[in-house]
VODO-810492 format. One record per residue (C-alpha): residue number from 1; x, y, z. Coordinates in Angstrom, 1 decimal. Last residue first. Layout:
! residues N
[figu NUM [X Y Z]];
...
END
This chain:
! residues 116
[figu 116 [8.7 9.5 7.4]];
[figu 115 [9.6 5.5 7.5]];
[figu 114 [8.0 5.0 4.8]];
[figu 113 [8.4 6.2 1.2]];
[figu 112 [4.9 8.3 -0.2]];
[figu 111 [4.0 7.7 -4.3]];
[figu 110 [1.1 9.9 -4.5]];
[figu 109 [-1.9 10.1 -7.4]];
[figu 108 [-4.3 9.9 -4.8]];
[figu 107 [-3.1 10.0 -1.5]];
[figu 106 [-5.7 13.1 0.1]];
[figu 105 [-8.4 11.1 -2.1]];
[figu 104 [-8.6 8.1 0.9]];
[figu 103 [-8.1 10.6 4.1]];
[figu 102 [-6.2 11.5 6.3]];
[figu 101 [-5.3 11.1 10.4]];
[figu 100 [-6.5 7.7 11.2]];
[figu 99 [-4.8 6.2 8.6]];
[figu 98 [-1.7 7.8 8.4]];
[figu 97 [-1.1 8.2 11.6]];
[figu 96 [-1.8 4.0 12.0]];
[figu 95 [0.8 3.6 9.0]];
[figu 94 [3.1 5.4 10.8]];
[figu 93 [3.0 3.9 14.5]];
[figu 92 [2.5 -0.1 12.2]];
[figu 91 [6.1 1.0 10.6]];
[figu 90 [8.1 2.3 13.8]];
[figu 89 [6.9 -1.2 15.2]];
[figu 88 [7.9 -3.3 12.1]];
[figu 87 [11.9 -1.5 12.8]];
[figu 86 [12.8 -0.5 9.2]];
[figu 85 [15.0 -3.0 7.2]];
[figu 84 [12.0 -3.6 4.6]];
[figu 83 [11.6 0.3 3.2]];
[figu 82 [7.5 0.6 3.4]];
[figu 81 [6.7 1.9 -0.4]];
[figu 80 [3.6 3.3 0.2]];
[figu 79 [1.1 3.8 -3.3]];
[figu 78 [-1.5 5.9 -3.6]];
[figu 77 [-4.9 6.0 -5.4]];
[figu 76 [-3.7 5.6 -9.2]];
[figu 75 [-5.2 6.8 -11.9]];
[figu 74 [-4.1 7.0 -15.3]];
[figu 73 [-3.2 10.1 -16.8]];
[figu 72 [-0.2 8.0 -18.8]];
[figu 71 [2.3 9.7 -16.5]];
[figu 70 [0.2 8.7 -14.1]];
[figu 69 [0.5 4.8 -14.9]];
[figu 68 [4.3 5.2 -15.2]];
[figu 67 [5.0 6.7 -12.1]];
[figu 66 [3.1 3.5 -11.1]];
[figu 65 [5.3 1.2 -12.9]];
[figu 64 [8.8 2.8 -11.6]];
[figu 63 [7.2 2.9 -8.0]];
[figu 62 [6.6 -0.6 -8.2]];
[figu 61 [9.7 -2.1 -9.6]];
[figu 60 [12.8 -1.5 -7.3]];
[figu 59 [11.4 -0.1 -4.4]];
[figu 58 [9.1 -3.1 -3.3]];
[figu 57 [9.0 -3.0 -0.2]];
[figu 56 [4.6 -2.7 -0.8]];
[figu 55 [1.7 -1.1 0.8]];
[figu 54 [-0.8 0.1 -2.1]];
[figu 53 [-3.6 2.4 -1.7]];
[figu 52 [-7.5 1.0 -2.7]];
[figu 51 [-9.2 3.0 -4.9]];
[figu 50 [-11.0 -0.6 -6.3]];
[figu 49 [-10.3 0.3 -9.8]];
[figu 48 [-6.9 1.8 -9.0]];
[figu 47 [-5.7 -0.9 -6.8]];
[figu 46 [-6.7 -3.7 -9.6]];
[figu 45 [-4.9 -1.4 -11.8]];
[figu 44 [-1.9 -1.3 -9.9]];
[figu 43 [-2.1 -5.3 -9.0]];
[figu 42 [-2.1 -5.7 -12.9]];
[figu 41 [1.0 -2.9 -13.5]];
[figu 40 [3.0 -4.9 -10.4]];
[figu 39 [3.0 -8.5 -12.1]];
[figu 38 [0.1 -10.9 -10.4]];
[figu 37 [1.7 -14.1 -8.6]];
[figu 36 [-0.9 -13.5 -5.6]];
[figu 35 [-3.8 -11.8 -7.1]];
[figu 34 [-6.7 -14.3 -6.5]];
[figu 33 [-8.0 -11.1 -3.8]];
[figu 32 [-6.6 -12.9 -0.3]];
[figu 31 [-3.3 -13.4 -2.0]];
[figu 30 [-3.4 -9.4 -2.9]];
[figu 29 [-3.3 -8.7 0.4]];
[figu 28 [-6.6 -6.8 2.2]];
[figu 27 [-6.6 -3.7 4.6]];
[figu 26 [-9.4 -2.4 5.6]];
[figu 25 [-8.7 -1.8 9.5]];
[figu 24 [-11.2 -2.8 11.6]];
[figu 23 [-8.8 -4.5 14.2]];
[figu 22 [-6.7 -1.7 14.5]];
[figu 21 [-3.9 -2.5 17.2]];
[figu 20 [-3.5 -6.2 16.6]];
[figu 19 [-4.9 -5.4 12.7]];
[figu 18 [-1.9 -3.7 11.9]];
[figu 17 [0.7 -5.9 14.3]];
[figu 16 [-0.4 -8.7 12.3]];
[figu 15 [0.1 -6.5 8.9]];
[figu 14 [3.5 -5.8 10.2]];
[figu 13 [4.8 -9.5 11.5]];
[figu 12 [3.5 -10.3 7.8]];
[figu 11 [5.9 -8.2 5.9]];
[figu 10 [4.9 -7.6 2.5]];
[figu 9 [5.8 -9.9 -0.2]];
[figu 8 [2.5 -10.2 -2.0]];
[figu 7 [1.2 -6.1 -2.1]];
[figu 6 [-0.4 -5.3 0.7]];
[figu 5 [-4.1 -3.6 -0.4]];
[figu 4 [-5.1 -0.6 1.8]];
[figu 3 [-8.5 1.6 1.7]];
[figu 2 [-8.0 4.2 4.5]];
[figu 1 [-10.7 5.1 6.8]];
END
């Protein structure tokens, strides 16, 4: 299974409607962590350390930062940057694919923009 960390703004309505229809699902938020009002490279290095894939809107920054990090040769074990004016239940479907159908080192190194 997936290792997931939702970055601080993600939408709650999805990461309820995660666990609703995964409750196993390892997927933390960087509030839960101490990381709440973290900038994007520390919560990319926390995520790298603990090979943990990133969920995020954040289109502006993140990606940027972690194109950055590989660039560099660091590691980085995914990042998904969910677009915010999707539909939440096109968003859960994906995210459930995803997790049930790959695995952790297939994302690796991968910037992926959701909706497919």
């Amino acid at each position: 299974m997936l290792q997931l960390l939702a970055d601080e703004n993600f939408n709650g309505d999805i990461i309820r409607g995660l666990f609703l229809r995964q409750p196993d699902l390892d997927l933390l938020r960087v509030q839960d962590i101490g990381l709440g009002e973290s900038d994007d490279p520390t919560i990319l290095n926390w995520a790298a350390e603990q090979e943990r894939i990133i969920l995020t809107h954040d289109r502006a920054t993140m990606p940027n930062f972690a194109y950055e990090r590989l660039s560099r040769g660091e590691l980085m074990a995914g990042l998904f940057v969910i677009n915010d004016r999707s539909l939440v239940r096109q968003i859960i479907d994906e995210l459930l694919l995803i997790v049930g159908c790959s695995e952790q080192l297939e994302w690796q190194g991968i910037v992926l923009y959701l909706p497919l």
